[in-house]
PDBQT receptor file of N, H, CA, C and O in Angstrom, charges set to zero:
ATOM      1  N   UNK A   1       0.820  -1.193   0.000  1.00  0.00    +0.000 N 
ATOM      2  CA  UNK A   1       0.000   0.000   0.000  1.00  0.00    +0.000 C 
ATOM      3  C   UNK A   1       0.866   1.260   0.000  1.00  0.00    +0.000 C 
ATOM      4  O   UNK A   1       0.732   2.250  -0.719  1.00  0.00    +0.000 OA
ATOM      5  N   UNK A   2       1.661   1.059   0.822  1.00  0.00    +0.000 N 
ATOM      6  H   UNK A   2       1.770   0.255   1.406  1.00  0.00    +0.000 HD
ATOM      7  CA  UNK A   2       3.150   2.099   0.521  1.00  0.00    +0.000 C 
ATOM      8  C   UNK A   2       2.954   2.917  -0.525  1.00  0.00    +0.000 C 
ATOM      9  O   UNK A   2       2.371   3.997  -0.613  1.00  0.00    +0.000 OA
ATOM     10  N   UNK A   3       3.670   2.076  -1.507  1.00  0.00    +0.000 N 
ATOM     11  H   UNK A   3       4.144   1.198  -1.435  1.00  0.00    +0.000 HD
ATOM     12  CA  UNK A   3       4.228   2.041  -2.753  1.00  0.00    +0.000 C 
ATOM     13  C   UNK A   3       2.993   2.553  -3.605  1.00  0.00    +0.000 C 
ATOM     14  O   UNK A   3       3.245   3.608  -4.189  1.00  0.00    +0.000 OA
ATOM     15  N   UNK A   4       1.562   1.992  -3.838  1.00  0.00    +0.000 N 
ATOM     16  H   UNK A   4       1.358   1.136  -3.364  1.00  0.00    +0.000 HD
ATOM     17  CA  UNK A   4       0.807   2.819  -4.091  1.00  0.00    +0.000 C 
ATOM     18  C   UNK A   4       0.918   4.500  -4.031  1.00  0.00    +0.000 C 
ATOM     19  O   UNK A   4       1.230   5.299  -4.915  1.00  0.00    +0.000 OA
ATOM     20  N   UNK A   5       0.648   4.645  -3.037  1.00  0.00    +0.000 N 
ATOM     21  H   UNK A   5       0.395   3.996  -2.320  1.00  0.00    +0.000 HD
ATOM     22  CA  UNK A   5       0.745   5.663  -2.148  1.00  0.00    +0.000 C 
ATOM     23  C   UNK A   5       1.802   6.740  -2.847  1.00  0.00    +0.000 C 
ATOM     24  O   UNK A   5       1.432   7.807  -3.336  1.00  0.00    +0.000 OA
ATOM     25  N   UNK A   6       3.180   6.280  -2.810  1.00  0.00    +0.000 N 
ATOM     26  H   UNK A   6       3.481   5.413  -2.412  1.00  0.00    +0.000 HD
ATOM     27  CA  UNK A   6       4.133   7.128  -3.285  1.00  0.00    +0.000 C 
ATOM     28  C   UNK A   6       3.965   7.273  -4.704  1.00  0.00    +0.000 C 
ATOM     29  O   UNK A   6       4.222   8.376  -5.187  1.00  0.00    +0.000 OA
ATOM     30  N   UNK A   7       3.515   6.196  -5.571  1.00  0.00    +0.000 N 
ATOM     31  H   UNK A   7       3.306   5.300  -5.179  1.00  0.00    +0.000 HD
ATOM     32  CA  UNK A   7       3.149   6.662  -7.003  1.00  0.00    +0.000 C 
ATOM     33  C   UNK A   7       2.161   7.522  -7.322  1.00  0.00    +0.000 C 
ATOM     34  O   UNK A   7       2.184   8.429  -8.155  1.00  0.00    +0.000 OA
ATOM     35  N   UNK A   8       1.389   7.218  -6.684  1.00  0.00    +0.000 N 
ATOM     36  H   UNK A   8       1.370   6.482  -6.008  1.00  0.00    +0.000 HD
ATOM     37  CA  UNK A   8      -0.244   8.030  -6.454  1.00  0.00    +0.000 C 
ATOM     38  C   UNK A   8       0.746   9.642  -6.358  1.00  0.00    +0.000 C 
ATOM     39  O   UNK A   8       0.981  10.246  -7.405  1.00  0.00    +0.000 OA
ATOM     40  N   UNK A   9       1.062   9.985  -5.502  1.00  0.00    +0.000 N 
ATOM     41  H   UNK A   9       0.872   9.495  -4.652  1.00  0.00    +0.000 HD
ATOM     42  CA  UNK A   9       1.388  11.079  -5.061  1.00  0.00    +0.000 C 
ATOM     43  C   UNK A   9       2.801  11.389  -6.570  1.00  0.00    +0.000 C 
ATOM     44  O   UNK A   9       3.035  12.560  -6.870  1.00  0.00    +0.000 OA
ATOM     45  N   UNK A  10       3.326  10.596  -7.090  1.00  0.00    +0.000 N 
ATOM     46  H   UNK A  10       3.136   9.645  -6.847  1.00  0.00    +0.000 HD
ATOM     47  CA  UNK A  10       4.225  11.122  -8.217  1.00  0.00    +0.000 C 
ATOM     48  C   UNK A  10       3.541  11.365  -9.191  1.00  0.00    +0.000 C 
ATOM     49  O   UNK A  10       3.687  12.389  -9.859  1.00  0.00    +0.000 OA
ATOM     50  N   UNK A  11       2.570  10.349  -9.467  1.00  0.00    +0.000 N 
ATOM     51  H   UNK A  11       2.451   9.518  -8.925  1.00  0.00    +0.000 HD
ATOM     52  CA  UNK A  11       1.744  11.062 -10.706  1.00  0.00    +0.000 C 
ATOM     53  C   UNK A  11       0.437  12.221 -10.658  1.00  0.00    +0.000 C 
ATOM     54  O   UNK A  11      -0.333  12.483 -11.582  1.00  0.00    +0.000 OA
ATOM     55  N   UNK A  12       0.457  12.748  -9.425  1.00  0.00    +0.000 N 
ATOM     56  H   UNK A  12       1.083  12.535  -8.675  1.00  0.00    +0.000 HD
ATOM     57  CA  UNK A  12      -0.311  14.288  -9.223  1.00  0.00    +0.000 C 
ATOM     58  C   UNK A  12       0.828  15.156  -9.290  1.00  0.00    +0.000 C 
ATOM     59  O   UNK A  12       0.758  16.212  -9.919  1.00  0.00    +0.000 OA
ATOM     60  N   UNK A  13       1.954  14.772  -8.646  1.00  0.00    +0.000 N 
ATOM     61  H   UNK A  13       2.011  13.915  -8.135  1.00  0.00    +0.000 HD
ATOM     62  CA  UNK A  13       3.193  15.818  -8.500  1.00  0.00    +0.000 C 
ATOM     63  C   UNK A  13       3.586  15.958  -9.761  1.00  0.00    +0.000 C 
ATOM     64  O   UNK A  13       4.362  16.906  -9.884  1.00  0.00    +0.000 OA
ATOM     65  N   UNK A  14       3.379  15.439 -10.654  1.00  0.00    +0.000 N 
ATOM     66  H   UNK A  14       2.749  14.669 -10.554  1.00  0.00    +0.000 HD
ATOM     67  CA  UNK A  14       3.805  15.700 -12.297  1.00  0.00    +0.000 C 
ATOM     68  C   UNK A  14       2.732  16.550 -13.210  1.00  0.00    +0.000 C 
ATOM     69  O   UNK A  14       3.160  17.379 -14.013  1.00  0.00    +0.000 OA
ATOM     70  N   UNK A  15       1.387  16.324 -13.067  1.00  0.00    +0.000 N 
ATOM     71  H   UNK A  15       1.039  15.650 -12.416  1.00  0.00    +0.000 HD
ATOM     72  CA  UNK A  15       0.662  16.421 -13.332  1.00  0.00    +0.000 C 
ATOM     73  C   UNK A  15       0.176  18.233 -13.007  1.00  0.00    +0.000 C 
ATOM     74  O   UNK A  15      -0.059  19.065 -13.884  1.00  0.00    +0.000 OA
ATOM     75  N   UNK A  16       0.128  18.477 -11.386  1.00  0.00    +0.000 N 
ATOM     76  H   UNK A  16       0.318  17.802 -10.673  1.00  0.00    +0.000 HD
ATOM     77  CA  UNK A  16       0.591  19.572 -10.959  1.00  0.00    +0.000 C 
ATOM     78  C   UNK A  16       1.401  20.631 -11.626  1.00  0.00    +0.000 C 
ATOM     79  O   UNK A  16       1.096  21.788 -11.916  1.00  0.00    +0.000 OA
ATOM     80  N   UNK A  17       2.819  19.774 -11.849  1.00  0.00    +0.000 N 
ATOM     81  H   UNK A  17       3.067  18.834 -11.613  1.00  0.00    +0.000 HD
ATOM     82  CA  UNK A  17       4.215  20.429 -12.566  1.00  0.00    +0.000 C 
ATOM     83  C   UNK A  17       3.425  20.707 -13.908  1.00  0.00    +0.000 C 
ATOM     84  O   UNK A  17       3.576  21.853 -14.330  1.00  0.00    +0.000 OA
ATOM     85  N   UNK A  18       2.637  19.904 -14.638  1.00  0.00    +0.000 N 
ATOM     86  H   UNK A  18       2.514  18.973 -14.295  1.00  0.00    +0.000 HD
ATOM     87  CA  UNK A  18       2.164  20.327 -16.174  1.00  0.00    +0.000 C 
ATOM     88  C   UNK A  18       1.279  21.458 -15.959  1.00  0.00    +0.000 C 
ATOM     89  O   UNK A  18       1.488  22.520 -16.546  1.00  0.00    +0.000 OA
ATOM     90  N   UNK A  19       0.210  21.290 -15.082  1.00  0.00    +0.000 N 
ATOM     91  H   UNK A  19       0.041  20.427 -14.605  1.00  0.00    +0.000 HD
ATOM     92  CA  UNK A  19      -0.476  22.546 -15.153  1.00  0.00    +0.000 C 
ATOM     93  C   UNK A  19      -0.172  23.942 -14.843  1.00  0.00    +0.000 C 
ATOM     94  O   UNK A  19      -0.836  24.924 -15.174  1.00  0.00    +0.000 OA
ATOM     95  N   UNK A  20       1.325  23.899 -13.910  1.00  0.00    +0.000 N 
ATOM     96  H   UNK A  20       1.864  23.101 -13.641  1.00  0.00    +0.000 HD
ATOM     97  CA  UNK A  20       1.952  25.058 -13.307  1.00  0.00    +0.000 C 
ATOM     98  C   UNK A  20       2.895  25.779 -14.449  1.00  0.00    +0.000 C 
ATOM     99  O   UNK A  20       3.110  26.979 -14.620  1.00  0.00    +0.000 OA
ATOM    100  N   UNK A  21       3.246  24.958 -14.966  1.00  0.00    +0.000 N 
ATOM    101  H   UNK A  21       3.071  23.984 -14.827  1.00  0.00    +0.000 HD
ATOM    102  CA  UNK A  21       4.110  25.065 -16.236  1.00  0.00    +0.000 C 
ATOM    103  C   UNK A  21       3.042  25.531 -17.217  1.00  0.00    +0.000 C 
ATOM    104  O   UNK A  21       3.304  26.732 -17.282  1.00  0.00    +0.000 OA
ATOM    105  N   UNK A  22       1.918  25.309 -18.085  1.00  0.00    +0.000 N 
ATOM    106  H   UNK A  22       1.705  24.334 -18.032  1.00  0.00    +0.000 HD
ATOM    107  CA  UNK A  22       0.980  25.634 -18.296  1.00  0.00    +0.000 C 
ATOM    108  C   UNK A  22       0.797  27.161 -18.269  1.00  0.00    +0.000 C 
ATOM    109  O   UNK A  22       1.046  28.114 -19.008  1.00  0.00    +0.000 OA
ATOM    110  N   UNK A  23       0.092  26.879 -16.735  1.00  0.00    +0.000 N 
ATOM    111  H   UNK A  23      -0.110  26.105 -16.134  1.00  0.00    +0.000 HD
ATOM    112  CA  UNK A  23       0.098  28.773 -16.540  1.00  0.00    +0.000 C 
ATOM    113  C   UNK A  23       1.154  29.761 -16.458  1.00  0.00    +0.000 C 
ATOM    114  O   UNK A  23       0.829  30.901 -16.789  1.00  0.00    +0.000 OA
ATOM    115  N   UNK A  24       2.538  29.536 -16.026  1.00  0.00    +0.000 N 
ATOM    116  H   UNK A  24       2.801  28.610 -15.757  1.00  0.00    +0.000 HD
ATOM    117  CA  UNK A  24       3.353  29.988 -16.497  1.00  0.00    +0.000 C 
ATOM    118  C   UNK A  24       4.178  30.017 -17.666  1.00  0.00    +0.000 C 
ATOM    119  O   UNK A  24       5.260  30.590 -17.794  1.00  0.00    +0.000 OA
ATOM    120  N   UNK A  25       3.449  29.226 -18.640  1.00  0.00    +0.000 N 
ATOM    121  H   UNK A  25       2.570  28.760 -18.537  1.00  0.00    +0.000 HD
ATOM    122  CA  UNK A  25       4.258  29.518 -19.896  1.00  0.00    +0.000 C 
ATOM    123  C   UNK A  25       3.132  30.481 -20.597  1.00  0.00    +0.000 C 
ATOM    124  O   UNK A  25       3.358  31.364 -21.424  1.00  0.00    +0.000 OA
ATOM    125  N   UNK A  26       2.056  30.149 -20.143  1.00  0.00    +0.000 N 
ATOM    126  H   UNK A  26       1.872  29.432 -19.471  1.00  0.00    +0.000 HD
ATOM    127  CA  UNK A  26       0.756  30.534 -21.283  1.00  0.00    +0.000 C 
ATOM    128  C   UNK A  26       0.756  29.665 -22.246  1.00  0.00    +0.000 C 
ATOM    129  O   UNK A  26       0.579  30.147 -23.365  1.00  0.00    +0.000 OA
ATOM    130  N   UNK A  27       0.950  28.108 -22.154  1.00  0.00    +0.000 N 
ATOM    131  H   UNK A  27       1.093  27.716 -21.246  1.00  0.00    +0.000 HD
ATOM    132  CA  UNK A  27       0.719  27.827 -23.195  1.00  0.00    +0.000 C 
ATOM    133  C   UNK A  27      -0.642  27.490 -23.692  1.00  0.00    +0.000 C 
ATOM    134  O   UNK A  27      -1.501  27.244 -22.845  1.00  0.00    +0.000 OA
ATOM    135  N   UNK A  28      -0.921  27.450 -24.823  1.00  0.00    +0.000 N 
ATOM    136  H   UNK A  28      -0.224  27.649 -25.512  1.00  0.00    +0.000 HD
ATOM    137  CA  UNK A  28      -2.716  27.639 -25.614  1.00  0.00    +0.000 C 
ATOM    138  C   UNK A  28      -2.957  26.235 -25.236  1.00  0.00    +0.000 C 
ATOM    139  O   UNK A  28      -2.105  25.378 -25.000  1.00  0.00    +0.000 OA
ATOM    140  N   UNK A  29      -4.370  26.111 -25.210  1.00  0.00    +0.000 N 
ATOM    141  H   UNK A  29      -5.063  26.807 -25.402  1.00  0.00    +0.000 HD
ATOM    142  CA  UNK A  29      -4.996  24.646 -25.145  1.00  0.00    +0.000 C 
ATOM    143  C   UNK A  29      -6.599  24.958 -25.903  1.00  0.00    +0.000 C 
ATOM    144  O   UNK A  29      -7.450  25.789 -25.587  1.00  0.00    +0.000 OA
ATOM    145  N   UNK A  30      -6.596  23.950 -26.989  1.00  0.00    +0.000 N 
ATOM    146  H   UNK A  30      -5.904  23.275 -27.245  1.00  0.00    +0.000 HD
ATOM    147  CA  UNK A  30      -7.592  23.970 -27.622  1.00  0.00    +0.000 C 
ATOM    148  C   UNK A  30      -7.841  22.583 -27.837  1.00  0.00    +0.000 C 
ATOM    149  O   UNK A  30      -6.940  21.764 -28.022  1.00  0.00    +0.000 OA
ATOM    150  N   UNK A  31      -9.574  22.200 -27.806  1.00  0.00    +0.000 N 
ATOM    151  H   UNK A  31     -10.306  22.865 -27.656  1.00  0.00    +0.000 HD
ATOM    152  CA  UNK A  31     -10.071  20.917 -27.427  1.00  0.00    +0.000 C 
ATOM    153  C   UNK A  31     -11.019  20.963 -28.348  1.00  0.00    +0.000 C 
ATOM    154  O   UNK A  31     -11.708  21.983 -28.306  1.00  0.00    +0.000 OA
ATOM    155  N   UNK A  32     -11.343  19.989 -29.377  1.00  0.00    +0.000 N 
ATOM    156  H   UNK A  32     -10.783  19.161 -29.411  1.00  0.00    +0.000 HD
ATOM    157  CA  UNK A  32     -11.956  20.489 -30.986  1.00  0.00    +0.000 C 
ATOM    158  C   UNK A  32     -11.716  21.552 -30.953  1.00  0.00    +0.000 C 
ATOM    159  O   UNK A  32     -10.583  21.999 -30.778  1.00  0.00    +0.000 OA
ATOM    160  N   UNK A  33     -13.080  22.433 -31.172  1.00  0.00    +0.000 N 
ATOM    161  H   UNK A  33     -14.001  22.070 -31.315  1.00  0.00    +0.000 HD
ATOM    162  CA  UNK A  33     -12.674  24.209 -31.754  1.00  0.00    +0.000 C 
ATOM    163  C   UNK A  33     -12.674  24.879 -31.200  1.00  0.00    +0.000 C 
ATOM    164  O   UNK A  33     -12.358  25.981 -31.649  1.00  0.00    +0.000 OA
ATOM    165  N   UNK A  34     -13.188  24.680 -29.155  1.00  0.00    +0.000 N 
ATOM    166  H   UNK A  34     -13.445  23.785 -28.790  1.00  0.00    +0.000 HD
ATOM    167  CA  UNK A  34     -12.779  25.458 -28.288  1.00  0.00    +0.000 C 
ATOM    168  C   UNK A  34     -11.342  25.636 -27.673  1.00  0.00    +0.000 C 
ATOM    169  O   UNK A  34     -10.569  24.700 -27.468  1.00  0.00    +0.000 OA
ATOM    170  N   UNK A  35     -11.097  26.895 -27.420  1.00  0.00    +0.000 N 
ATOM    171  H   UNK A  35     -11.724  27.656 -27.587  1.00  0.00    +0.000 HD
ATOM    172  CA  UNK A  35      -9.853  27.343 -26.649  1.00  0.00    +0.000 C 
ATOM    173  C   UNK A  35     -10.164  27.048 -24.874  1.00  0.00    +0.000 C 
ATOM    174  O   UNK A  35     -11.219  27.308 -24.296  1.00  0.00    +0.000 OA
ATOM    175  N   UNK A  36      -9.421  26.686 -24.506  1.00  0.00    +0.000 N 
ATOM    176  H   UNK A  36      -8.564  26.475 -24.976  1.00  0.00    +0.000 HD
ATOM    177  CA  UNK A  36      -9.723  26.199 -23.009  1.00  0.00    +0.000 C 
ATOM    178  C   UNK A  36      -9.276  27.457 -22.094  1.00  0.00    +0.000 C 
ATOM    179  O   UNK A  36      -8.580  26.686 -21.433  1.00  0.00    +0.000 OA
ATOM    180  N   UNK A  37      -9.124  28.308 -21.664  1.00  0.00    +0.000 N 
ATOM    181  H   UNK A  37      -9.690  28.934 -22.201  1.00  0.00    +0.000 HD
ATOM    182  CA  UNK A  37      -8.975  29.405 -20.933  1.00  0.00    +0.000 C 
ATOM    183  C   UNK A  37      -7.899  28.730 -19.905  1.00  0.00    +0.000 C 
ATOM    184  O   UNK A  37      -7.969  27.534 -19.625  1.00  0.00    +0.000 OA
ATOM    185  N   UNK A  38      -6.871  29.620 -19.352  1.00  0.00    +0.000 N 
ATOM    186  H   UNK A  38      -6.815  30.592 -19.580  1.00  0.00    +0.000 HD
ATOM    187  CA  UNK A  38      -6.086  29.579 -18.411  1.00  0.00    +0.000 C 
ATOM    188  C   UNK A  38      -6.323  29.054 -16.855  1.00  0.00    +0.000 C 
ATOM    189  O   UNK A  38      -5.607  28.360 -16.134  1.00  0.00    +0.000 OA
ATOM    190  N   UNK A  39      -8.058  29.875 -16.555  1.00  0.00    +0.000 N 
ATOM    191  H   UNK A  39      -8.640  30.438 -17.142  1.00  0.00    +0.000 HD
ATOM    192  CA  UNK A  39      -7.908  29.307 -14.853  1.00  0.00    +0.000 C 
ATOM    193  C   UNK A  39      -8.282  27.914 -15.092  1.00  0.00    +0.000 C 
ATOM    194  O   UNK A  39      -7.567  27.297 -14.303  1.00  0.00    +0.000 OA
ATOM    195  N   UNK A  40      -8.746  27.363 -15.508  1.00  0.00    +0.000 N 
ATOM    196  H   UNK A  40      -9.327  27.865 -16.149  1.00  0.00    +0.000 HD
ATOM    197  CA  UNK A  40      -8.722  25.667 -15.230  1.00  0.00    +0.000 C 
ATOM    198  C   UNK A  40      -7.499  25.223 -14.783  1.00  0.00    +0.000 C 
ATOM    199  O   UNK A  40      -7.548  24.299 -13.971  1.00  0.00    +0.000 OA
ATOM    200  N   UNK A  41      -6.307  25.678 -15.129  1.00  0.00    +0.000 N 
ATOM    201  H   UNK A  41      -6.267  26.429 -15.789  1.00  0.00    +0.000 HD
ATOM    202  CA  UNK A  41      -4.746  25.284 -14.864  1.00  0.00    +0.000 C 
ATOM    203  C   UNK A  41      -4.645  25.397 -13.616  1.00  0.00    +0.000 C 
ATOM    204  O   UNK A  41      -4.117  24.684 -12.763  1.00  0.00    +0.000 OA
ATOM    205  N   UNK A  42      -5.382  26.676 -13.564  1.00  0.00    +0.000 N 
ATOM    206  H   UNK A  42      -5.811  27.255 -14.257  1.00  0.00    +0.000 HD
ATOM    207  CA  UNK A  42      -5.281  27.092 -11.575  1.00  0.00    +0.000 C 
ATOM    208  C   UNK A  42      -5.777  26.451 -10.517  1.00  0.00    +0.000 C 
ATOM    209  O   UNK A  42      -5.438  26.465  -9.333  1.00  0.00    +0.000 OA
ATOM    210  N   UNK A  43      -6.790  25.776 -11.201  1.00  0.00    +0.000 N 
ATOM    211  H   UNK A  43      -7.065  25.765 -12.163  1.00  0.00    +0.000 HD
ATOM    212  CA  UNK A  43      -7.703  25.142 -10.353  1.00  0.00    +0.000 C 
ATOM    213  C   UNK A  43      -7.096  23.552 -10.341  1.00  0.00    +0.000 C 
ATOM    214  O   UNK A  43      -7.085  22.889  -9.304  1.00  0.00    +0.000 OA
ATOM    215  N   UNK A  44      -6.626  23.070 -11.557  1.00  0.00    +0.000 N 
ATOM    216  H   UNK A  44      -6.635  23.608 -12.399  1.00  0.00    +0.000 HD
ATOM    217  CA  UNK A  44      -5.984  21.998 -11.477  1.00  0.00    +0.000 C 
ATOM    218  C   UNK A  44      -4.602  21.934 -10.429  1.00  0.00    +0.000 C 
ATOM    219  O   UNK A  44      -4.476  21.067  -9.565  1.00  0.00    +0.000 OA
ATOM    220  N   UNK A  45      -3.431  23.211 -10.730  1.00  0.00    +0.000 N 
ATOM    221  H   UNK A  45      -3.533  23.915 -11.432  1.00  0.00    +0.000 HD
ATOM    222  CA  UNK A  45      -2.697  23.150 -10.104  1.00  0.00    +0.000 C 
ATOM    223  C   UNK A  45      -2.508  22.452  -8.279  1.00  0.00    +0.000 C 
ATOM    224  O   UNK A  45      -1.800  21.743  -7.564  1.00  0.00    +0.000 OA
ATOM    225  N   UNK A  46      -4.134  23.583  -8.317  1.00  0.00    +0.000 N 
ATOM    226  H   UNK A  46      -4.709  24.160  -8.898  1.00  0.00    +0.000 HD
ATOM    227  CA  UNK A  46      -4.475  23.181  -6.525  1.00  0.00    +0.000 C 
ATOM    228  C   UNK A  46      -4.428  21.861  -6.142  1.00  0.00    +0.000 C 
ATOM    229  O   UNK A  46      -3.736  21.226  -5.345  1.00  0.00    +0.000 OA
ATOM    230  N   UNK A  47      -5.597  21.517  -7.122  1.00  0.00    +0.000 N 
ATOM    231  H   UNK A  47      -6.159  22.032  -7.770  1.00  0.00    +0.000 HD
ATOM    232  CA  UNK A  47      -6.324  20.036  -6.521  1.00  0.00    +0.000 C 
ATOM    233  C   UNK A  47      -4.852  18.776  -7.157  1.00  0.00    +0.000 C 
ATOM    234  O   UNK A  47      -4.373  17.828  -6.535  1.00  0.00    +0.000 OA
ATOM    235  N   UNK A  48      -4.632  19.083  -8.015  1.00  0.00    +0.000 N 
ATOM    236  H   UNK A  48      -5.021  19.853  -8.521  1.00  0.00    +0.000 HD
ATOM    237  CA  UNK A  48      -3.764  18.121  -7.854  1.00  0.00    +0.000 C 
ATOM    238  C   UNK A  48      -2.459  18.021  -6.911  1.00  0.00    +0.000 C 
ATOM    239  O   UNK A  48      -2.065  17.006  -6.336  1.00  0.00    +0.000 OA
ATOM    240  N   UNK A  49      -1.868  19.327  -6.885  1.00  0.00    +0.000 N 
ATOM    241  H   UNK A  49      -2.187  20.151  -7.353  1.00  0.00    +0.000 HD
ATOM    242  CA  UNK A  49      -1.021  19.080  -5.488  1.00  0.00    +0.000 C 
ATOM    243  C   UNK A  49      -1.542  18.686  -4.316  1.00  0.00    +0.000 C 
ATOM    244  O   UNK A  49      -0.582  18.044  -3.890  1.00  0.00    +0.000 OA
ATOM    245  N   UNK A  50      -2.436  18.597  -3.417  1.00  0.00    +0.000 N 
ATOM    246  H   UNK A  50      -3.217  19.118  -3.763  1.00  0.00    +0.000 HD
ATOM    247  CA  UNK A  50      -3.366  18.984  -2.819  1.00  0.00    +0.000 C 
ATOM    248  C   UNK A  50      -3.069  17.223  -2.811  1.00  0.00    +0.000 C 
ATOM    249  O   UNK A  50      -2.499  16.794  -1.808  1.00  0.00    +0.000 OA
ATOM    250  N   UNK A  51      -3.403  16.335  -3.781  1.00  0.00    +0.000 N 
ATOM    251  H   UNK A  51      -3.867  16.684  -4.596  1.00  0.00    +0.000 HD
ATOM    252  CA  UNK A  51      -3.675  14.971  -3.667  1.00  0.00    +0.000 C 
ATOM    253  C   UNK A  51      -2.085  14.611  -3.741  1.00  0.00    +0.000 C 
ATOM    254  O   UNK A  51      -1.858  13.458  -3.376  1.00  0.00    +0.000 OA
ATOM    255  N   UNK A  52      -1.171  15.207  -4.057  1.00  0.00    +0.000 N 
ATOM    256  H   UNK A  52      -1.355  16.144  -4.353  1.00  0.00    +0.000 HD
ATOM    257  CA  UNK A  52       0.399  14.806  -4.455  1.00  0.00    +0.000 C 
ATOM    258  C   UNK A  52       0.404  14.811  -2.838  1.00  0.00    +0.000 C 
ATOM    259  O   UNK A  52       0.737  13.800  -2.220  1.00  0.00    +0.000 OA
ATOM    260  N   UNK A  53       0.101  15.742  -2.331  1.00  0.00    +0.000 N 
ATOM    261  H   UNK A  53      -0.171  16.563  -2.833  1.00  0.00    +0.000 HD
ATOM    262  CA  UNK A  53       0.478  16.123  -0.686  1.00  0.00    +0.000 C 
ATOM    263  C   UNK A  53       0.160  14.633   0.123  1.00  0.00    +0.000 C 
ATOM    264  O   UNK A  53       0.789  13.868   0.854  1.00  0.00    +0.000 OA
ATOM    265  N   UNK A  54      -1.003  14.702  -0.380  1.00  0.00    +0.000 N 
ATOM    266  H   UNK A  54      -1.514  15.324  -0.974  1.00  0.00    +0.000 HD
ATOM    267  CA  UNK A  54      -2.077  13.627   0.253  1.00  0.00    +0.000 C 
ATOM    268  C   UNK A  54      -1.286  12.338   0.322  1.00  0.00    +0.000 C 
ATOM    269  O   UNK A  54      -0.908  11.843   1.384  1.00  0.00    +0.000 OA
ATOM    270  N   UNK A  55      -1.063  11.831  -0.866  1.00  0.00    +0.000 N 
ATOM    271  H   UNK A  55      -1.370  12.233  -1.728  1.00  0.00    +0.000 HD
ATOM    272  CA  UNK A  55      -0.318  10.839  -1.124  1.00  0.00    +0.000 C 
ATOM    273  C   UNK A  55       1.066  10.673  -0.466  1.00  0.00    +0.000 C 
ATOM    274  O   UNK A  55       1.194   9.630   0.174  1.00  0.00    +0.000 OA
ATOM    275  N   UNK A  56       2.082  11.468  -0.500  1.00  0.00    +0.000 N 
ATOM    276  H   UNK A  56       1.979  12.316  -1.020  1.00  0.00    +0.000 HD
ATOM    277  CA  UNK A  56       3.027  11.549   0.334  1.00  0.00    +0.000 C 
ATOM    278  C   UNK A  56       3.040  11.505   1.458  1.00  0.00    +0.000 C 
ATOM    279  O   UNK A  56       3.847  10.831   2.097  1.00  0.00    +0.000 OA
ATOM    280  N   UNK A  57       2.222  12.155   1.908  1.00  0.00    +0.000 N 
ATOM    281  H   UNK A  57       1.566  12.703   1.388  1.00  0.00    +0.000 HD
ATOM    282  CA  UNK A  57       2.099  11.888   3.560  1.00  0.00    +0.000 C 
ATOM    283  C   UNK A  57       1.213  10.906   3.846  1.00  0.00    +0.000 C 
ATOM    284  O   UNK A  57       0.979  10.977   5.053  1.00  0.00    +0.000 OA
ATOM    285  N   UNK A  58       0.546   9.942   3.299  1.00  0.00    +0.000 N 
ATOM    286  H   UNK A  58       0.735   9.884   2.319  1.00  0.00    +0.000 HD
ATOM    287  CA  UNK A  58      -0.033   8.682   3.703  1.00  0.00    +0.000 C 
ATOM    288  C   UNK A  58       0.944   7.700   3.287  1.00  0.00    +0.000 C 
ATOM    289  O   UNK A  58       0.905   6.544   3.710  1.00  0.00    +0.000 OA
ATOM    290  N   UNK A  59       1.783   8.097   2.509  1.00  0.00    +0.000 N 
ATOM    291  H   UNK A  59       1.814   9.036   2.166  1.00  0.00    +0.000 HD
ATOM    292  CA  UNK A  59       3.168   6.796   2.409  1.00  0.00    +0.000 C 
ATOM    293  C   UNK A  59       3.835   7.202   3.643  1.00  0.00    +0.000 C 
ATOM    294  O   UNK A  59       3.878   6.244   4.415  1.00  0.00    +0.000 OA
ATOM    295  N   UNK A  60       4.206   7.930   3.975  1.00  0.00    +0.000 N 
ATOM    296  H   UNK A  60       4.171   8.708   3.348  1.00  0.00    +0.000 HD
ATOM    297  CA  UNK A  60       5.239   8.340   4.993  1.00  0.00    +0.000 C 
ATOM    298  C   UNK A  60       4.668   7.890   6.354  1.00  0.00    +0.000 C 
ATOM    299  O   UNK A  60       5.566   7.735   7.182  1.00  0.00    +0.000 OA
ATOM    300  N   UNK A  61       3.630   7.678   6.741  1.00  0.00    +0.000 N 
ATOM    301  H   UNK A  61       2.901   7.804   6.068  1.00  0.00    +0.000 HD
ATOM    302  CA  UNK A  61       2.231   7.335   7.985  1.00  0.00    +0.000 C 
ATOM    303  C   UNK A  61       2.347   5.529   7.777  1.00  0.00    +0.000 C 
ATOM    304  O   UNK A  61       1.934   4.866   8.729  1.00  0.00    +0.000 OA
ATOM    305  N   UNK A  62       2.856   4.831   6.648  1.00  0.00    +0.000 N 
ATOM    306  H   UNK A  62       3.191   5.369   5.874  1.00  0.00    +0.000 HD
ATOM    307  CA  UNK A  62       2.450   3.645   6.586  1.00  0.00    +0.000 C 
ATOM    308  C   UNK A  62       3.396   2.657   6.619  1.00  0.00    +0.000 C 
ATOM    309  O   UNK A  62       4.218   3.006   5.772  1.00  0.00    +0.000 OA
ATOM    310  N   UNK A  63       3.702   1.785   7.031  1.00  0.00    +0.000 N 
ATOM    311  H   UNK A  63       3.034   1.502   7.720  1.00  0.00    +0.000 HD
ATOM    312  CA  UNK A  63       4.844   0.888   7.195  1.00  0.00    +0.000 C 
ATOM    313  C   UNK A  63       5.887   0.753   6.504  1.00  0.00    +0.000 C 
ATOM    314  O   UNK A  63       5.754   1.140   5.343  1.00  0.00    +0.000 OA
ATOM    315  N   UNK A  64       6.821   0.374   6.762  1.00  0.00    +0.000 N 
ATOM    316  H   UNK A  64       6.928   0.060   7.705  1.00  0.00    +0.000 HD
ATOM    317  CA  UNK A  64       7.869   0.096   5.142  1.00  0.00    +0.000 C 
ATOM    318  C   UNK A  64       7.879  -1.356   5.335  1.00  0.00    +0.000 C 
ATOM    319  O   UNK A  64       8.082  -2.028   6.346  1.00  0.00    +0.000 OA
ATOM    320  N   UNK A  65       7.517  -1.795   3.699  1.00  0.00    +0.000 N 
ATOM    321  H   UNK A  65       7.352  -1.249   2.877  1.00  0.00    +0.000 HD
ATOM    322  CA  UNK A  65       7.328  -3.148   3.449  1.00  0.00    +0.000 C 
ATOM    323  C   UNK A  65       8.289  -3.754   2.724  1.00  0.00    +0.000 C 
ATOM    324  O   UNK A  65       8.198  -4.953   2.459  1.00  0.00    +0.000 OA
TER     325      UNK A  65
């Protein structure tokens, strides 16, 4: 469950890194013929660190196997 745990939390911590990168590059996002606007990035940024956090500190709380 560990090990879960620490992946869980690497693949928000990356994921995070894309959307932060994102809003600081400005880069465009268009989905068919709509343009996707910037705060979604912001809002992603949160919630996915938010679960990167989560994840890390429930590996760190759980045994080493």
């Amino acid at each position: 469950m560990r090990r879960y745990a620490l992946v869980s939390g690497a693949v928000f911590a990356l994921v995070a890194i894309a959307q932060l990168a994102r809003l600081l590059f400005r880069w465009p996002l268009q989905v068919a013929s709509m343009n996707v606007p910037l705060w979604p990035s912001a809002f992603a940024v949160v919630i996915a660190g938010a679960l990167a956090m989560w994840g890390f500190r429930t590996a760190s709380t759980l045994p080493h196997s």
